[in-house]
N, C-alpha and C positions, 0 to 999 in steps of 0.2 A: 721529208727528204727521201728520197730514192735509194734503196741498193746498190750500191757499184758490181755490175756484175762481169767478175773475171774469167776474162774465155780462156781456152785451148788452145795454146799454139801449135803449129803443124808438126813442131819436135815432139809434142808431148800427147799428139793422137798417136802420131808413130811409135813413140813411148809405151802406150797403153795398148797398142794392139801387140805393142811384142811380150808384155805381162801377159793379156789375154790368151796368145798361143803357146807360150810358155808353162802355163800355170795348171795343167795336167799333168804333165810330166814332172813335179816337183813331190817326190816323193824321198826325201835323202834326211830331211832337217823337219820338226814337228811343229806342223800348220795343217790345221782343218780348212780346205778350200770346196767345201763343199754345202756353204749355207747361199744364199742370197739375199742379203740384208738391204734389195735396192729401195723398197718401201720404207724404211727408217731413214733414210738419208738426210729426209726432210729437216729431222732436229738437228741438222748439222749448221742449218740457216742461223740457231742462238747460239750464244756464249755460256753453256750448264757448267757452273763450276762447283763441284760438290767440294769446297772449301771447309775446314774446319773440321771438327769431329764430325763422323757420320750421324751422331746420334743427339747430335744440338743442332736448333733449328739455323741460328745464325741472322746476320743482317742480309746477307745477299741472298735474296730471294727467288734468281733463274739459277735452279740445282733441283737437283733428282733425287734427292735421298731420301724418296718414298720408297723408289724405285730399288733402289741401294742396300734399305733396309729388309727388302721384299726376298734381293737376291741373299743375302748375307742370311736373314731366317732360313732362308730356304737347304742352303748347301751346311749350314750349321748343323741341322737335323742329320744330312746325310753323311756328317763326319762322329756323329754321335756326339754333339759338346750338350751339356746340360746348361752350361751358361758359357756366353763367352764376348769377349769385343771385337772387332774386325772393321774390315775396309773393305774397298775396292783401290787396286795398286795401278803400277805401271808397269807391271810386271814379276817375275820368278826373281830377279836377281834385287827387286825393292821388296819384296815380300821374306826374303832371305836377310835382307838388310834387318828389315823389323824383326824379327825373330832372334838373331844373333844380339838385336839392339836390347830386345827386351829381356833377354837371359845374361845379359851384362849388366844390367841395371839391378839387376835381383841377385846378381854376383859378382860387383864390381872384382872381384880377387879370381874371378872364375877362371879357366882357361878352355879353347877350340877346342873337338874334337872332331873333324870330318874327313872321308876315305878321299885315298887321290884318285877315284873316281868319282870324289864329286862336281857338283859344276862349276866353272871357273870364276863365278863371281862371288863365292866363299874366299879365294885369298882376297880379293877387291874388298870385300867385307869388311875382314879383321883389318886389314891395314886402314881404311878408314876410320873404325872403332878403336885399332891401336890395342887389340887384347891379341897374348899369347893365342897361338894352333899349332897343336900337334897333326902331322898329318898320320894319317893309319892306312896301313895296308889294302888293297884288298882283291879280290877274285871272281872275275867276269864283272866284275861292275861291282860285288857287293863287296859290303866292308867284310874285311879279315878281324875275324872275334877274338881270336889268341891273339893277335900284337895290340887290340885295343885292352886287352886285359892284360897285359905289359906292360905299355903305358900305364893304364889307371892305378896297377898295384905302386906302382913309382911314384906316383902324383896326389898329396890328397886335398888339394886347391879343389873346389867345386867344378866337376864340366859340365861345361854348357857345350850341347851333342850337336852336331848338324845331320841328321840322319836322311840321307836321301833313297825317295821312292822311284827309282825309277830314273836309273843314269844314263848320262846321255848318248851315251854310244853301246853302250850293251846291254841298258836298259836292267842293271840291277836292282834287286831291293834289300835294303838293309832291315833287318829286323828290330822290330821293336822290343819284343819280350823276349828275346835273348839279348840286346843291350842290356834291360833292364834286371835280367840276372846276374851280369857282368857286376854291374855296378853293386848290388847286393852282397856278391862273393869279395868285392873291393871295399866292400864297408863304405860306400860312398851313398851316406843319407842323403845331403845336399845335392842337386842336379837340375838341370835346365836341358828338357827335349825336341828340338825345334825339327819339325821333318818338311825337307825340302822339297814336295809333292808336285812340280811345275806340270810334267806330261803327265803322270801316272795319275795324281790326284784326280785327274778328270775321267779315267772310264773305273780304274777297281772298283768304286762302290757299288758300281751296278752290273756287275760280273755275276751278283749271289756268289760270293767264294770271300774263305776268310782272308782277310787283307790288315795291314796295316795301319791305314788311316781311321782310327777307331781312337777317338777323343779321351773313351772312357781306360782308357792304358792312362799313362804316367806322358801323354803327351800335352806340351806345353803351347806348342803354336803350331800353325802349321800354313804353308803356301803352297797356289795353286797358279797357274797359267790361264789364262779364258782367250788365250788364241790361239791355243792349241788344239785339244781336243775338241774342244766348244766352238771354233773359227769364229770368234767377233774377228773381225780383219784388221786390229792393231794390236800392238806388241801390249797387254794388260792379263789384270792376273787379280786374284784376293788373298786377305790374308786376316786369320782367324788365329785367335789366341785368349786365354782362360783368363788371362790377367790384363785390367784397361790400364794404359799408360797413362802416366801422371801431362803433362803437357802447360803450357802458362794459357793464360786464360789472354786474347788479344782482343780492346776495344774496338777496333777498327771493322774486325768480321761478326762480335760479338756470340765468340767460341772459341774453346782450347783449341790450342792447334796441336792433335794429340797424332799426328800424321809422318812420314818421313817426306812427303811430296808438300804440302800443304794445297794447294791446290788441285783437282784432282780431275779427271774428261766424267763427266757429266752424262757421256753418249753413253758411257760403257754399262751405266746402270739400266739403262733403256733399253739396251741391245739385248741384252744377257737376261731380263725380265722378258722381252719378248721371246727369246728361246726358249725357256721354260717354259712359259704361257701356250707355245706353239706344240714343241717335245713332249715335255713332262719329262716323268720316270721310266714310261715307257719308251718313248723316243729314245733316250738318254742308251735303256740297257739297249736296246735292240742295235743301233751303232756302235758301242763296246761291245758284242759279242760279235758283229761284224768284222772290225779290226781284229779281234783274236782270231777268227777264221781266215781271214784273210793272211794273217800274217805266218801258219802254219800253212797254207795253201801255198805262198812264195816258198818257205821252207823245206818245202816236201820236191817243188819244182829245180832250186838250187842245186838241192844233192843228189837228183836225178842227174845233170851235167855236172858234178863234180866241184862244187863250187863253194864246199866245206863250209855251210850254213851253222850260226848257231841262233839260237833263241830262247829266252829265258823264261821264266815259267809267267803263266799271267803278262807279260809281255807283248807288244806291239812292233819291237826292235828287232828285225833280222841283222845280223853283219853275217861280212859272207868275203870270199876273198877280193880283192879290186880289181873290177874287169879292168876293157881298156879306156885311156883318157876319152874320149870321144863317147863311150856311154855315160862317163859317171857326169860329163858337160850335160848333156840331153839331160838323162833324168835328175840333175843336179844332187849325186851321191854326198854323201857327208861320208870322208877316208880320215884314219887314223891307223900312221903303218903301211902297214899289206891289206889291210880290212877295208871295207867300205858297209856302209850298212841303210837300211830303209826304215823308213815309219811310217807301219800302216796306217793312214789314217782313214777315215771315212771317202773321201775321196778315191783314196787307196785303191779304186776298183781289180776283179780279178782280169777284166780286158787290159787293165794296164801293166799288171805283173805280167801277164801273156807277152806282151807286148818287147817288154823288159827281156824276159829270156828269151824271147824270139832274135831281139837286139844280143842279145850277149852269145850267142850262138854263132849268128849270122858273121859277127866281127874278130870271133876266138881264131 
């Protein structure tokens, strides 16, 4: 039997030509548009469903979890875990799911802990999960250490942390071993540390500079984005964690279904095995010290026109005050406030920051 092959309507070349002229200028919200994956396409001809545990072979037999388990060794080394379980997700806010799911299950009595500058699919979270959150304070992005040692001295239910690397608009980082002092000073033995790493998790390790996504701390899971920094070009992510989830075992696929997704894209483990393949480590660092170069290069450009830039340390995230409507549409800004703010990403080029303040000049 033949292929049905479904064409292109004239709405949707027109469609794709205004994504393709667009998609330079999208510098506001954190997406790597800067690979070209048209070679891989191919496998989008099968149906790969990486179903079931990643780590069981299963009945359905078109799936990639060679590929799967290739990327998961890979990035597990570079978060330091000596042992650990993981996936490939569908994203920062499923990868956040599993981590708050698995630190609930290890402490059904547990309660939240994350800053209100975390990201917004932590209350989606808990209210699915149905466990208490306290929210905590905090400053430019990171959490505020004295009100969560407020809270903890008050509480001695076990927290389960949601500690985010790297927030969305000011691109904070919460510490890890000053948490983990907190909790010390709080007499709190019991604990669950999930760090929500969607952008940042993808360039810190290869900065050489000490960071926080280091396994060998008291961290218990942790999530990443892979269409972020990495640009696979769909909304996907991993998620890595010390402890395998329990899961029922299904005859149907013949494997636990130890997953929040259960069925899972197939492509992603091909796409992101090719990057590596192509990168490496090398690759890898040489684009994260790009974005940080680049993103002090806008920062330096800002406050030459006055334009009250901040930027966070190891950070990618300028905000800056909000030019006018008509720039932040062009370079499609992400505003919060009076703020509008950029992320540098590989794309990120310095022709286009030129570009930007040339725009924001021309229109003041």
């Amino acid at each position: 039997m033949k292929n049905t092959l479904i064409p292109l309507t004239e709405e949707m070349r027109q469609f794709y030509w205004r994504l393709k002229s667009t998609s330079p200028f999208m510098i506001g919200y954190p997406g790597n548009l800067g690979n070209d994956f048209t070679e891989l396409f191919k496998f989008f001809d099968f149906l790969i469903n990486n179903c079931g545990d990643p780590n069981e072979t299963g009945s359905y037999k078109m799936d990639s979890k060679e590929y799967e388990n290739r990327v998961l060794k890979f990035f597990g080394n570079i978060y330091k875990f000596e042992k650990f379980w993981g996936y490939l997700t569908s994203g920062g806010t499923e990868g956040n799911l599993m981590g708050l799911l698995t630190g609930r299950i290890k402490y059904p009595k547990g309660i939240v802990y994350s800053s209100n500058s975390g990201h917004y699919s932590i209350r989606k979270n808990i209210t699915i999960l149905n466990v208490p959150c306290k929210e905590i304070k905090s400053q430019y992005g990171e959490i505020d250490y004295e009100d969560l040692r407020h809270h903890l001295l008050k509480e001695k239910r076990p927290p389960i942390l949601n500690l985010t690397i790297g927030t969305t608009f000011d691109g904070g980082i919460d510490s890890v071993d000053k948490v983990i002092d907190i909790l010390k000073e709080t007499s709190h033995k019991e604990f669950y540390i999930h760090c929500d790493a969607a952008l940042f998790g993808g360039f810190l390790p290869f900065l050489n500079v000490e960071h926080e996504l280091d396994a060998r701390k008291q961290i218990d899971s942790i999530s990443v984005s892979t269409h972020k920094f990495f640009g696979i070009p769909f909304p996907s992510g991993m998620f890595f964690s010390k402890e395998k989830p329990g899961g029922n075992f299904v005859e149907y696929i013949l494997s636990h279904d130890t997953t929040i997704s259960g069925s899972r894209c197939g492509q992603l483990a091909i796409f992101l095995w090719a990057l590596i393949e192509h990168k490496g480590i090398a690759g890898f660092k040489k684009e994260a010290f790009g974005c940080i170069e680049n993103a002090k290069y806008l920062e330096k450009l800002l406050k030459e026109i006055g334009y009250d830039p901040y930027l966070n340390n190891n950070s990618n995230i300028v905000s800056f005050k909000t030019p006018s409507t008509d720039i932040v549409c062009k370079y499609n800004l992400a505003t919060e406030g009076t703020r509008a703010h950029v992320v540098v990403m590989p794309h990120t080029t310095k022709e286009i920051i030129d570009l930007l303040i040339h725009s924001i000049i021309s229109l003041s």
